[in-house]
N, C-alpha and C positions, 0 to 999 in steps of 0.2 A: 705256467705249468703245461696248458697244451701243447702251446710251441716247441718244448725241450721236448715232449713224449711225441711229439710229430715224426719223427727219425727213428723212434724206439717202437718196440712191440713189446705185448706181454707175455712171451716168454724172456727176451731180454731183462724185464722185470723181474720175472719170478728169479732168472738165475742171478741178477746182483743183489736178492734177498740172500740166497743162499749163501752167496759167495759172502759175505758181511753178517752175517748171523743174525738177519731180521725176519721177525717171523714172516713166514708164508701165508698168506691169507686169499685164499682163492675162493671164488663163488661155485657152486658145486659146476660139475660140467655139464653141459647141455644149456646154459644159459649165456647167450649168442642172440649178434644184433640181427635186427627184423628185415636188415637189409642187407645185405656182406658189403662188406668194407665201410660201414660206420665203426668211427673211434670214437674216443668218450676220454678226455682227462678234470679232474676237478676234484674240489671240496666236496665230501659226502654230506647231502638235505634229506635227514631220518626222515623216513615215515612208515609208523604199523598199520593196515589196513585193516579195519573190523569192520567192515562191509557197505561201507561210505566214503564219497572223493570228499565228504569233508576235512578230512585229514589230510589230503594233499594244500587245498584249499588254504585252510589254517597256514601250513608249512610255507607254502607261497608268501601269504599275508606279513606271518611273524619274523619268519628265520631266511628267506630267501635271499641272495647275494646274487648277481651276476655271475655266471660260470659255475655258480651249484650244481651239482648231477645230483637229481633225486632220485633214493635210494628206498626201493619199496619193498616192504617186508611184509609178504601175505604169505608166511609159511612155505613157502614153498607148493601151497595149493596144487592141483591138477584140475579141480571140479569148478573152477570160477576162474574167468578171466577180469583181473581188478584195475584194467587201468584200457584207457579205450581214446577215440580221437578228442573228445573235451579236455580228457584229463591233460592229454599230451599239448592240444594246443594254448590253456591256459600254460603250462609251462612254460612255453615258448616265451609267451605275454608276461611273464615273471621272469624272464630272463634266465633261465635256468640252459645248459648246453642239455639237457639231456636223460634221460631212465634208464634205472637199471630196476630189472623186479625180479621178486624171487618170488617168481609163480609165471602168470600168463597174459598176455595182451589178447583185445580184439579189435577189433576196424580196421584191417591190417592195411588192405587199398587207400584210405587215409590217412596212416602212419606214415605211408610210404610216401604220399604227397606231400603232407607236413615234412616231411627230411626230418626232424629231430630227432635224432639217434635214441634208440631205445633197443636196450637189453633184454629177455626174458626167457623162459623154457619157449613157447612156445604162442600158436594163435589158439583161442575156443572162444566158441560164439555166445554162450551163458554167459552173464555177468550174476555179480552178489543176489543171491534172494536170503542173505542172511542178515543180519545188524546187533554182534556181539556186543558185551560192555568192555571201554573203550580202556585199555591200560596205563599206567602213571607215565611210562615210558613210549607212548604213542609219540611221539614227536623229539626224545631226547638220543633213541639209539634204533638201528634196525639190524634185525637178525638177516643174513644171508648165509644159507646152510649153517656150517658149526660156529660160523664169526660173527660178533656185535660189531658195528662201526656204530662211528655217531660223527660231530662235526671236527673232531678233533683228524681227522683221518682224508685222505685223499684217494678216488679212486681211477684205476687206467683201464680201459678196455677195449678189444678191439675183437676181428674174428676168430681169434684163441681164447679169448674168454673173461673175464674179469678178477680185477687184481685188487688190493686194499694196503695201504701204506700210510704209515702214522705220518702227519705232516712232517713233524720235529724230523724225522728222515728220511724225508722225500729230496732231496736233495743229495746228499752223499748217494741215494740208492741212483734216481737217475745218473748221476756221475760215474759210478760202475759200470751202469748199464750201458750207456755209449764209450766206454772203454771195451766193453766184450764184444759190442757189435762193432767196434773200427776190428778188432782182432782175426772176429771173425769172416769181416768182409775180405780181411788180408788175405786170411785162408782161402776162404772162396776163390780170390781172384789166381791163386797159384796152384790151386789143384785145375781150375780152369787154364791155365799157361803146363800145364805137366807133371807137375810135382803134386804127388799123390799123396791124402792126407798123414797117411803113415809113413813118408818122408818129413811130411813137417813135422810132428809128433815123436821121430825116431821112437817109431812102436817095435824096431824089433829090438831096441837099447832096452825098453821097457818089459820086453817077454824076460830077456837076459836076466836084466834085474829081479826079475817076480819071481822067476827059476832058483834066483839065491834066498832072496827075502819074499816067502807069498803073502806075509802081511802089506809088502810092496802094495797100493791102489794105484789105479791108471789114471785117479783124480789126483794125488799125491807126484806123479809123476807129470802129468801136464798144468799142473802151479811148476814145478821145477824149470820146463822146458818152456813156459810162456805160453802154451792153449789154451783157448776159452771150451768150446765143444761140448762140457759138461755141465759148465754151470757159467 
């Protein structure tokens, strides 16, 4: 799965959800690698943080696969940074490609030495002075903003932001998605050579038509004419 999303970005993701009628599931935004241009493809490794790495830990131990991205659900926090250089370098040591948190990293200068791609809002130098009781689903699913994942699911990320895709379609969607991006490379390369997007598009065939029918879309008309640009 890395390799195919090696070519791809996630917007190309999000728009061959779109285009195929698979939900959209994005991590709120502002949640962006520690480094720019780390990417992240893989099986989502739950984990809810109640104010201990033993819960990464465990995950490591029980459920860990080569190429997991662990997926950390601290709420979305602002006031705790839950995941720090231990956490990230045992990861490594489990084989895992990588983090994504929904909340905040810290040791950033050692993040950044360790390479292991890791997602989050942000750095904050606090870590937990809390240790909640610990939920049935601490290690079966993780919330990121308004979406559950759990291991059924695969996640793509890169410096647009983080994406979630049910396994069972993770194939047909990448398949889309390097259809739209050969499309739109095409495009690129020919408004680069002269021909101006709105000659590939015949956008003014399109005003034409919208003047007769305004339930006419410019999405409806570029499925007609072969554009990707939208989705």
């Amino acid at each position: 799965m890395p390799k195919r999303f090696a070519e791809l970005s996630t917007p190309l993701i999000a728009d061959a959800c779109v285009r195929l009628g698979v939900p959209l599931r994005a991590a709120p935004a502002g949640v962006g690698p520690v480094v720019p241009g780390q990417r992240l493809a893989g099986r989502v490794l739950p984990a809810r943080h109640y104010g201990s790495v033993d819960v990464f830990l465990e995950a490591f131990t029980r459920y860990a696969e080569p190429g997991d991205v662990l997926v950390v659900d601290n709420a979305g926090r602002r006031d705790e940074a839950c995941v720090g250089d231990l956490a990230v370098l045992e990861a490594a040591a489990a084989g895992v490609a990588g983090l994504v948190v929904w909340g905040l990293h810290r040791d950033t200068p050692d993040l950044v030495e360790i390479g292991l791609p890791v997602f989050s809002y942000g750095a904050h130098a606090p870590g937990p002075v809390r240790l909640d009781p610990r939920g049935a689903e601490a290690l079966r699913s993780a919330r990121v903003g308004e979406h559950t994942v759990d291991s059924a699911d695969l996640v793509f990320a890169d410096d647009d932001g983080v994406l979630f895709v049910a396994a069972d379609r993770a194939d047909e969607v990448l398949g889309t998605a390097a259809d739209i991006f050969r499309t739109e490379r095409a495009q690129a390369r020919r408004i680069r050579a002269g021909e101006t997007l709105r000659e590939q598009t015949r956008f003014a065939e399109y005003l034409e038509r919208r003047a007769q029918d305004p339930s006419y879309t410019f999405r409806q008309h570029l499925r007609r004419v072969g554009g990707a640009i939208e989705e």
